[in-house]
C-alpha positions as CSV (number, residue, x, y, z in Angstrom):
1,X,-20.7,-5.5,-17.3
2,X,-18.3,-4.6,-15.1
3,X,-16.3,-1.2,-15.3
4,X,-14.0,0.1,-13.1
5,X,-15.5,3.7,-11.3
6,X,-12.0,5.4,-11.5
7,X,-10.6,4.9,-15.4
8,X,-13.9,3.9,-16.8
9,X,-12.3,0.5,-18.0
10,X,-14.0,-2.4,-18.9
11,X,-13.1,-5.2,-17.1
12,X,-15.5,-8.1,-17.6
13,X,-18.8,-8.7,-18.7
14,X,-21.6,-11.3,-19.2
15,X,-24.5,-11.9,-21.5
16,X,-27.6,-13.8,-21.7
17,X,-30.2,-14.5,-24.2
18,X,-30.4,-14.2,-28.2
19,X,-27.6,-13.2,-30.1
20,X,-25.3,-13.4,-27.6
21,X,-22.7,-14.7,-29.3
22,X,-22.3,-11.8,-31.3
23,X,-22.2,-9.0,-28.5
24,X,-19.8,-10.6,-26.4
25,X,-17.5,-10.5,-28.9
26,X,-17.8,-6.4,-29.4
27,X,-16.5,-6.7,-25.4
28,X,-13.8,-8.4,-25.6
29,X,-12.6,-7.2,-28.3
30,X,-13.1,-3.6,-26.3
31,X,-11.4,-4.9,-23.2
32,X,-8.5,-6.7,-25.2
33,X,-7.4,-3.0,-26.8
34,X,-8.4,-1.1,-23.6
35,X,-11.1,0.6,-24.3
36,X,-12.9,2.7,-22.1
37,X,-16.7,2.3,-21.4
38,X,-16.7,5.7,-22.6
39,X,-15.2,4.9,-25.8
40,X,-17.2,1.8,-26.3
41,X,-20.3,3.6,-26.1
42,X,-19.3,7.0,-28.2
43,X,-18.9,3.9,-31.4
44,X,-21.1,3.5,-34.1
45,X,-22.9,0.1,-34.6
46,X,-24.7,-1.1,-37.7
47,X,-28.3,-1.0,-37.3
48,X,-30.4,-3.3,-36.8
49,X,-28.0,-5.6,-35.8
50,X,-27.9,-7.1,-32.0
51,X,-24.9,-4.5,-31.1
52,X,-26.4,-1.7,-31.7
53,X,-27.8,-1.6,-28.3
54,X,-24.1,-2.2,-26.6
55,X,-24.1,1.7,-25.6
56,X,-27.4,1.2,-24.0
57,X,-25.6,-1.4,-22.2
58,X,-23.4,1.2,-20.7
């Protein structure tokens, strides 16, 4: 993922492996309304699902 150091904004990211599919979506979404990294990971994500490990990601 890549965030920028001085807002904290998201401004890419890339994913590999199962489920991906599903995750990439929860960052562009993020990056499409501006979320912060910050914000992104302060959100609450079903669990189990395959995003609930985005704010480990961060």
């Amino acid at each position: 993922m890549l965030v920028e150091e001085e807002t904290g904004s998201i401004l890419g990211a890339h994913l590999l492996g199962p489920n991906a599919e599903e995750v990439i979506n929860i960052f562009g979404l993020a990056i499409r309304h501006k979320l912060s990294a910050a914000q992104l990971k302060a959100s609450m994500f079903g669990y189990p699902t395959a995003t609930s490990d985005v704010g480990y990601m961060l």
